[in-house]
C-alpha positions as a Python dict, from the first residue, in 0.01 Angstrom:
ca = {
    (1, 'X'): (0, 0, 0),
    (2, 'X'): (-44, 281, -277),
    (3, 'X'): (-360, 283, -526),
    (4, 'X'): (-313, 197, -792),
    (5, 'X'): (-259, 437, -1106),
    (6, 'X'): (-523, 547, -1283),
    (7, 'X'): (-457, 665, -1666),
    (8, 'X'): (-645, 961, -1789),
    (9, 'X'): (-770, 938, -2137),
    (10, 'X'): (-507, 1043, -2432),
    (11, 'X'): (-272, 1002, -2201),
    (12, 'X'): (-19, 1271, -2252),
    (13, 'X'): (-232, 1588, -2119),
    (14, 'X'): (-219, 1622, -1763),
    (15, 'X'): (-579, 1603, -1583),
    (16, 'X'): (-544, 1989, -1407),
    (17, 'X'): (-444, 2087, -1762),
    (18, 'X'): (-764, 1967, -1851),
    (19, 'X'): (-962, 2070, -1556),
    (20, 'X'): (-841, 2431, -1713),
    (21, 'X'): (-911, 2434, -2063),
    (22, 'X'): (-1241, 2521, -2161),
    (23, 'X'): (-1280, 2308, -2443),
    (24, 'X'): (-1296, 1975, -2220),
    (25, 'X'): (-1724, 2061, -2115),
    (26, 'X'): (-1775, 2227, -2452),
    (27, 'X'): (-1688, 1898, -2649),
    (28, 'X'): (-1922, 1691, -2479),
    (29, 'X'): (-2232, 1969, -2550),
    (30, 'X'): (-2134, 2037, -2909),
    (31, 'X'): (-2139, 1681, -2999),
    (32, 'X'): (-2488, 1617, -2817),
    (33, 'X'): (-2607, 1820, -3116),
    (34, 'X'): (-2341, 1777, -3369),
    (35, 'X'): (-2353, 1416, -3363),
    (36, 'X'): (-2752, 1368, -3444),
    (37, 'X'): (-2714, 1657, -3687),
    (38, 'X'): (-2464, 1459, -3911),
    (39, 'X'): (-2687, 1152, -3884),
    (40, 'X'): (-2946, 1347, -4036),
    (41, 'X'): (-2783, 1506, -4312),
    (42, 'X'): (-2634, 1136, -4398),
    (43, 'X'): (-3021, 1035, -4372),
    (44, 'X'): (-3098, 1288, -4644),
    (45, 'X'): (-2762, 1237, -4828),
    (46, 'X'): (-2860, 875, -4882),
    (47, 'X'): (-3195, 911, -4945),
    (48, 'X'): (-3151, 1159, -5240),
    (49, 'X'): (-2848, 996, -5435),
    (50, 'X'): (-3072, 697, -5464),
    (51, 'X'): (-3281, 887, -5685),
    (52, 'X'): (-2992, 964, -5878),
    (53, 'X'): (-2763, 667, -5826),
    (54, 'X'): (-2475, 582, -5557),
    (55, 'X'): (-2171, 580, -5590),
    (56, 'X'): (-1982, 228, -5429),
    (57, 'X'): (-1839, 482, -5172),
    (58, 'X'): (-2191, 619, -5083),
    (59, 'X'): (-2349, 300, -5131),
    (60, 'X'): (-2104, 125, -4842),
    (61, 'X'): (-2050, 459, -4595),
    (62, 'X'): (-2370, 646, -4604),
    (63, 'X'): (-2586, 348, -4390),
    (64, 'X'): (-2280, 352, -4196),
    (65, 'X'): (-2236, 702, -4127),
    (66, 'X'): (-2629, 719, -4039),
    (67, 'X'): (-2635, 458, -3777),
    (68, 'X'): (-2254, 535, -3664),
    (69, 'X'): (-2363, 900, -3562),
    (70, 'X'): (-2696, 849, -3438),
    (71, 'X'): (-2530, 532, -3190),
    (72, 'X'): (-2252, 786, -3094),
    (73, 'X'): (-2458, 1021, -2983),
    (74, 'X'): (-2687, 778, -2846),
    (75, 'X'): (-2383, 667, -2624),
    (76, 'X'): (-2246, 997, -2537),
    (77, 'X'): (-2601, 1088, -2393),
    (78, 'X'): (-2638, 776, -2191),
    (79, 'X'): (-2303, 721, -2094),
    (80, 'X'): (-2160, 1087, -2018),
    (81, 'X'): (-1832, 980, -1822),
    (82, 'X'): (-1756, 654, -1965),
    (83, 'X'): (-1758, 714, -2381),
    (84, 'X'): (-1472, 924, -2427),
    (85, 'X'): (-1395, 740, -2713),
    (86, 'X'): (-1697, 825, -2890),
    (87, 'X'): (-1552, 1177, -3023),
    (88, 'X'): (-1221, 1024, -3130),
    (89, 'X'): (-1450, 722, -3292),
    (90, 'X'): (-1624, 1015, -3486),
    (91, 'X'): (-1326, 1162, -3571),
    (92, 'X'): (-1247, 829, -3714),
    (93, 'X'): (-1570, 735, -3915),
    (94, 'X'): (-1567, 1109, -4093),
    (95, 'X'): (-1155, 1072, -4217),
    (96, 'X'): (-1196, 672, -4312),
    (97, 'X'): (-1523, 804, -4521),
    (98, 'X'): (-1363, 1123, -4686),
    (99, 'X'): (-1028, 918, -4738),
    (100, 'X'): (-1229, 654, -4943),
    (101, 'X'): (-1471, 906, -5148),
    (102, 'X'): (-1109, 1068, -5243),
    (103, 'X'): (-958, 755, -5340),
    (104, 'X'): (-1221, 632, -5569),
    (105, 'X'): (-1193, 926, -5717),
    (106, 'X'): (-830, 981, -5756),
    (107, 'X'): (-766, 611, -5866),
    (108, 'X'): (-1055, 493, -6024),
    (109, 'X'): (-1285, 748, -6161),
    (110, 'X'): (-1122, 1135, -6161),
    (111, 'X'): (-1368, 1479, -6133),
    (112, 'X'): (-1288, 1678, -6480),
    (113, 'X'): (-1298, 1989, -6252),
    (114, 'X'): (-909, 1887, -6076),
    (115, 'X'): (-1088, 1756, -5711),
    (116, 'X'): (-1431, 1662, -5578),
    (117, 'X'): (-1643, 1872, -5356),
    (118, 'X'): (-1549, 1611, -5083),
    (119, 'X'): (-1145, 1751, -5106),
    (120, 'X'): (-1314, 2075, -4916),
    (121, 'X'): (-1384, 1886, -4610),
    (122, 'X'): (-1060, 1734, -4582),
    (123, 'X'): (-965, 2001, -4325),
    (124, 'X'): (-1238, 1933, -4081),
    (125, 'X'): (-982, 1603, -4023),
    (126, 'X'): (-717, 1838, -3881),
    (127, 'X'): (-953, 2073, -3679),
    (128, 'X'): (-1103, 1782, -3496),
    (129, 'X'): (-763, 1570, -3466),
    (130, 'X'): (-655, 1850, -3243),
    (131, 'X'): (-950, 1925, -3070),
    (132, 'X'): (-996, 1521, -2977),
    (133, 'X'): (-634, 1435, -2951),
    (134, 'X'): (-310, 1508, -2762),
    (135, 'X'): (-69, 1767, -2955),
    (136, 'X'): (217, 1541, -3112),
    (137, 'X'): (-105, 1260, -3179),
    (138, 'X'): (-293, 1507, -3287),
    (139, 'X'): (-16, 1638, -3574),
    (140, 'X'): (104, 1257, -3646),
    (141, 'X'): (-240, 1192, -3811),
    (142, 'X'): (-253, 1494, -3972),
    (143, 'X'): (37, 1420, -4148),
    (144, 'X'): (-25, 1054, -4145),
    (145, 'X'): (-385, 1125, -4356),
    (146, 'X'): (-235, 1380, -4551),
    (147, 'X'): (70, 1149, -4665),
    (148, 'X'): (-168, 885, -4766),
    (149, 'X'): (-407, 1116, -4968),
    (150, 'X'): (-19, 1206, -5149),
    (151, 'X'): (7, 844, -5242),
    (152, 'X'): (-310, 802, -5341),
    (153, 'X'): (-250, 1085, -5565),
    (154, 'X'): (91, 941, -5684),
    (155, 'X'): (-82, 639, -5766),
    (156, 'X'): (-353, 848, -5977),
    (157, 'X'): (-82, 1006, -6171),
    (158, 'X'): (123, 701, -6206),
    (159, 'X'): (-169, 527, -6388),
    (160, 'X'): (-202, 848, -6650),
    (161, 'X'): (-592, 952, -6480),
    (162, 'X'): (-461, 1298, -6464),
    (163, 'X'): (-497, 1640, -6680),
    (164, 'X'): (-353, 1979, -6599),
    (165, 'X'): (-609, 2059, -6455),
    (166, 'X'): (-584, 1781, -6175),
    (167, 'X'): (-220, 1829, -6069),
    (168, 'X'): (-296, 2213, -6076),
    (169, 'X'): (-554, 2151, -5809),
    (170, 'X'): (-381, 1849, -5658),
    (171, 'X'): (-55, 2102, -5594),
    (172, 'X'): (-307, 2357, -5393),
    (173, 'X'): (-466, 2149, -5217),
    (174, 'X'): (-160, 2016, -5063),
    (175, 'X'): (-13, 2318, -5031),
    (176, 'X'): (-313, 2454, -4861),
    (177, 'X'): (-338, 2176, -4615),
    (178, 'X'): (-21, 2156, -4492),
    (179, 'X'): (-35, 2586, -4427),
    (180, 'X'): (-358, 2416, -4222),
    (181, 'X'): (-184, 2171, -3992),
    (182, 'X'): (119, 2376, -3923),
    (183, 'X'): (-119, 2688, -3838),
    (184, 'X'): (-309, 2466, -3652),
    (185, 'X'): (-6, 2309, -3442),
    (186, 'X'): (99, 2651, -3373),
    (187, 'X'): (-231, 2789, -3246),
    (188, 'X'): (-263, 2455, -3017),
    (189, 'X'): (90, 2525, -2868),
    (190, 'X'): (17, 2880, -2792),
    (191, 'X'): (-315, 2765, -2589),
    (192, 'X'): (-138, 2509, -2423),
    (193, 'X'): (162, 2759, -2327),
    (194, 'X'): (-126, 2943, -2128),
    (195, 'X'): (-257, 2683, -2005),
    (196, 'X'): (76, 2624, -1842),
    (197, 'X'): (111, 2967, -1710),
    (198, 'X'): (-235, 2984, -1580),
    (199, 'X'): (-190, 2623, -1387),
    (200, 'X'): (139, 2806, -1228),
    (201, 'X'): (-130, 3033, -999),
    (202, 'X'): (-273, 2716, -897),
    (203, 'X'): (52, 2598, -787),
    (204, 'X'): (217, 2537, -481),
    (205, 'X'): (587, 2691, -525),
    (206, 'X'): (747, 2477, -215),
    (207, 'X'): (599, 2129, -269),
    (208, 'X'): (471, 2162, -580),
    (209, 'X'): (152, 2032, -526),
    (210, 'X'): (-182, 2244, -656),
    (211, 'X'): (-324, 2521, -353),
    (212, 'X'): (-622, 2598, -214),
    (213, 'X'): (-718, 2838, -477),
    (214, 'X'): (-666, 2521, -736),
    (215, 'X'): (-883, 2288, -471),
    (216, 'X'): (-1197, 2537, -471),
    (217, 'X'): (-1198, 2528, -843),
    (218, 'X'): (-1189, 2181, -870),
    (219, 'X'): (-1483, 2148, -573),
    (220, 'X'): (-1705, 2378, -796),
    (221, 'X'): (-1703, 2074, -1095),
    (222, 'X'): (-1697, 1810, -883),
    (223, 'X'): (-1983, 1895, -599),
    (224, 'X'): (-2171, 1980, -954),
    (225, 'X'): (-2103, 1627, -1069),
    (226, 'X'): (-2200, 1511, -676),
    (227, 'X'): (-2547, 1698, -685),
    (228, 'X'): (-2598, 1577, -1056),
    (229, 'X'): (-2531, 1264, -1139),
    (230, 'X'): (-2517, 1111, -730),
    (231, 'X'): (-2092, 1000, -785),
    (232, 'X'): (-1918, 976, -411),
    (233, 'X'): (-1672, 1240, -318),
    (234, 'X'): (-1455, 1223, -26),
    (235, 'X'): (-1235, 1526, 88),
    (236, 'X'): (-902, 1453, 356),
    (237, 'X'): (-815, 1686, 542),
    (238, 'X'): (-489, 1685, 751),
    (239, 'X'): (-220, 1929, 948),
    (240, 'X'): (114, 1811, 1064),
    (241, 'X'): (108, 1742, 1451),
    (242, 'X'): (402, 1983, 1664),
    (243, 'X'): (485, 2153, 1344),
    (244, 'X'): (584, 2460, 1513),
    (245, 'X'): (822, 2223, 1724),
    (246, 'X'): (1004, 2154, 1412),
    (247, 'X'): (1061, 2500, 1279),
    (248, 'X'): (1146, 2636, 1657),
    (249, 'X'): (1400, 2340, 1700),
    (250, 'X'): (1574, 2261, 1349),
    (251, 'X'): (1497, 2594, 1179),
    (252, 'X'): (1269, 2680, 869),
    (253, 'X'): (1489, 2479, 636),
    (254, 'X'): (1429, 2131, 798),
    (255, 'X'): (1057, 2223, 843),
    (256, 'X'): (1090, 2291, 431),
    (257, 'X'): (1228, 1942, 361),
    (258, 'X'): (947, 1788, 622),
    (259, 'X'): (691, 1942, 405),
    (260, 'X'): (867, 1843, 98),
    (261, 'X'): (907, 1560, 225),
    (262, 'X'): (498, 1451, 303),
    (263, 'X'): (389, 1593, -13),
    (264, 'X'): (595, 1355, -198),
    (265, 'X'): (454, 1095, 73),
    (266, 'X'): (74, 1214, -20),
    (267, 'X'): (152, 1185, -397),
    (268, 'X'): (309, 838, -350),
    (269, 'X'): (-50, 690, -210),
    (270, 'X'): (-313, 802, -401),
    (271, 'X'): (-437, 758, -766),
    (272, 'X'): (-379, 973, -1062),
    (273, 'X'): (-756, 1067, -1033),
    (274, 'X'): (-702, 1228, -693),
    (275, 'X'): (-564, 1533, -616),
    (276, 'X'): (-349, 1614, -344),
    (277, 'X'): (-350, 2019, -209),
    (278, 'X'): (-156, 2242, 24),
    (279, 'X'): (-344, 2483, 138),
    (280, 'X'): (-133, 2684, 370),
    (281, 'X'): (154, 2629, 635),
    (282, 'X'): (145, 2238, 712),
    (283, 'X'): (-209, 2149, 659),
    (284, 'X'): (-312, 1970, 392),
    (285, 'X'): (-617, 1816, 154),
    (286, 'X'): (-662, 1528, -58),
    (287, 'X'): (-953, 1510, -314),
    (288, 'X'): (-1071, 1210, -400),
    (289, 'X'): (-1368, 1152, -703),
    (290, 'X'): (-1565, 810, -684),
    (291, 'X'): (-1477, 717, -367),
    (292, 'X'): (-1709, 628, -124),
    (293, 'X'): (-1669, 701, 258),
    (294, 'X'): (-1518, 318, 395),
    (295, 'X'): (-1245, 329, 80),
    (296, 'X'): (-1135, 686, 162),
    (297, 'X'): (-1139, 569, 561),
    (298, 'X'): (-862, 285, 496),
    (299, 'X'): (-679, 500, 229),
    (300, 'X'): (-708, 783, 563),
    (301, 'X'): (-527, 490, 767),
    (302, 'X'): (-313, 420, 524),
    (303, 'X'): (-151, 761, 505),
    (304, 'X'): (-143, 815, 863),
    (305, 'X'): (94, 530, 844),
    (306, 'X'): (301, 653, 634),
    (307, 'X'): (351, 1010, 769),
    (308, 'X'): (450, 825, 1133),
    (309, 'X'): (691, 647, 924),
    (310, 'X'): (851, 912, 735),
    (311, 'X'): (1270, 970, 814),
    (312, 'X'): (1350, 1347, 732),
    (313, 'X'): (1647, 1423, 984),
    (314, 'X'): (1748, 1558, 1239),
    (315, 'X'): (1385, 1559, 1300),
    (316, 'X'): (1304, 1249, 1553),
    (317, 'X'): (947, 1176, 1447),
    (318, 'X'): (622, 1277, 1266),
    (319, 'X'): (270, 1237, 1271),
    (320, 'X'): (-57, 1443, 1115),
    (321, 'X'): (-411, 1447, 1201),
    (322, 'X'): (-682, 1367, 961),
    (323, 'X'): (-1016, 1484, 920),
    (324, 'X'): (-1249, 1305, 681),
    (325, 'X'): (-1596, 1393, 503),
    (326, 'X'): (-1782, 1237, 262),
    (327, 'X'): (-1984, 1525, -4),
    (328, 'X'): (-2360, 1572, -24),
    (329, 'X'): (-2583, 1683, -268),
    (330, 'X'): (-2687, 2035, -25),
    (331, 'X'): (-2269, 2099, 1),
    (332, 'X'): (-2059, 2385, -92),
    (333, 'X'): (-1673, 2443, -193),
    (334, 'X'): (-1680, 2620, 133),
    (335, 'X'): (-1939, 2400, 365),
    (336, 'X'): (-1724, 2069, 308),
    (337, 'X'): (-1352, 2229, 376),
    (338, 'X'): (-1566, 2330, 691),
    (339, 'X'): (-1676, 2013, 783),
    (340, 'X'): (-1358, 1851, 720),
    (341, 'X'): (-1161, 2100, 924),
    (342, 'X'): (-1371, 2014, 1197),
    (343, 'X'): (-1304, 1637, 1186),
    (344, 'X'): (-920, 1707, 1171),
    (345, 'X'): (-914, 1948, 1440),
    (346, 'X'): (-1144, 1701, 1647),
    (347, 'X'): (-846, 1438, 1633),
    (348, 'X'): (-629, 1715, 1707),
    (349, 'X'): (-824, 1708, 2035),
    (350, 'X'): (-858, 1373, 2087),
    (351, 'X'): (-514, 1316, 2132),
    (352, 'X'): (-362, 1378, 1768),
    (353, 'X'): (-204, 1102, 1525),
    (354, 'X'): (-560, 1008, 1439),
    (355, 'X'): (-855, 1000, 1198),
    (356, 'X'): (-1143, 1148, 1263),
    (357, 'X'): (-1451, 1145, 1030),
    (358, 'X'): (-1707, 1422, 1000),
}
């Protein structure tokens, strides 16, 4: 029986793409110190215009922007791998409070100067809907915010609030934020495009599963995440039994679709979380995060299974070895695909078509 599926957040970015872009730590960091710096500056915000008088806007968002930021980043501090919807809910709490500062003013009480102060931070909604989001969600709220800040604007001019002056500015600003999300979308594209080409070197050109150069990059994060935070880590190790057989007897091309053939078997059985490597000839590794030892045994047992039961003719029959370890804090990239080597070549000796854990 396969694992079930598990979704990565936002969806439409592949994890490895994200394992690769730099941006995915540097989020998480920034924010620690982003997030109780806004909370602050609302803190101040709020306590000044009293002096002076709030506005309704003010009056309603500044509490809320004081206790939403300082509980974000409260959350995000506590809860490192399980609030990754704390960026997009900041995200959220600056656009909904900009959007209503700009449509009191637009509808009920107009700047003489053309726009408010609060129309220059209108683009921070753009930078940080494609820094938190997926590319075409990213540009659909872009536009989506922009095209409501238009008819907001219609709406002003409809009722007679504007001068010159306003639909001089109001035509600019427009102007100048759509340069900003298509500018933006383009920039985003290109990073992704290299993103794409550098995930190509970690890629397996046969079976198209990631290689070993791919695996020890991934180890580095997640032994850091083992030795940090104390989350299991299991590593599979396995090699095709008689391989050599194959090639000798049915020629290179059969021994192609057998290999094919498992790694499609591999990625058929385990989550999206895990991550299944070639890493030369017919062995193979699986990678799997927040699994502990007895879950990665049965999954192990599981797959064993399935390579005995694969059909890729004219070959008669197929089994692997598997080796199995379970990550400490003291390991190394290099110490565990030891270890696990050892436990699959120990079932090699033990009479093959086995697991064996280290």
């Amino acid at each position: 029986m396969a694992w079930p599926k598990v979704g990565y957040a936002g969806g439409e970015l592949r994890p490895t793409l994200e394992l690769l872009d730099p941006l995915h730590p540097l989020r998480r960091r920034t924010a620690l110190w982003l997030l109780p710096l806004g909370g602050l500056l609302a803190l101040v915000a709020y306590g000044t215009s009293r002096q002076v008088g709030l506005d309704p806007v003010d009056r309603v968002f500044l509490p809320l922007l004081i206790l939403g930021f300082f509980g974000l980043a409260l959350a995000l501090w506590r809860l490192p791998r399980s609030a990754r919807w704390v960026l997009p809910a900041a995200h959220g709490l600056v656009g909904l409070y900009l959007l209503a500062t700009l449509a009191y003013q637009l509808l009920l009480r107009p700047n003489p100067q053309g726009l408010s102060p609060a129309a220059f931070w209108v683009p921070f909604v753009y930078f940080s809907s494609f820094l938190f989001f997926q590319t075409r969600q990213a540009v659909r709220l872009a536009l989506l915010y922009l095209l409501v800040l238009f008819l907001l604007s219609a709406m002003g001019a409809f009722r007679g609030h504007f001068q010159a002056a306003h639909l001089n500015a109001l035509a600019q600003f427009f102007g100048a934020n759509l340069a900003y999300v298509g500018l933006l979308y383009m920039l985003v594209r290109i990073k992704e495009g290299y993103l794409e080409a550098q995930l190509d070197a970690y890629t397996d050109f046969l079976t198209g599963l990631r290689n070993r150069r791919y695996l020890e990059l991934v180890l580095e994060r997640e032994l850091f995440r083992v030795g940090r935070y104390g989350r299991p880590l299991c590593l599979m190790v396995l090699d095709l039994d008689g391989f050599k057989h194959v090639n000798d007897t049915h020629g290179h091309e059969a021994g192609d679709r057998v290999l094919k053939a498992l790694a499609a078997c591999l990625e058929g059985h385990i989550r999206q979380s895990d991550r299944a490597v070639r890493l030369g000839g017919e062995e193979f590794a699986i990678l799997l995060p927040e699994t502990e030892l007895g879950q990665a045994l049965a999954l192990a047992e599981r797959l064993r299974q399935a390579v005995a039961a694969l059909k890729v003719p004219p070959v008669e029959a197929l089994s692997a070895s598997f080796g199995l370890v379970q990550a400490t804090p003291t390991d190394s990239p290099l110490s565990l695909l030891k270890r696990a080597d050892e436990a699959m070549y120990r079932a090699k000796r033990r009479g093959k078509n086995r697991v064996e854990v280290g």
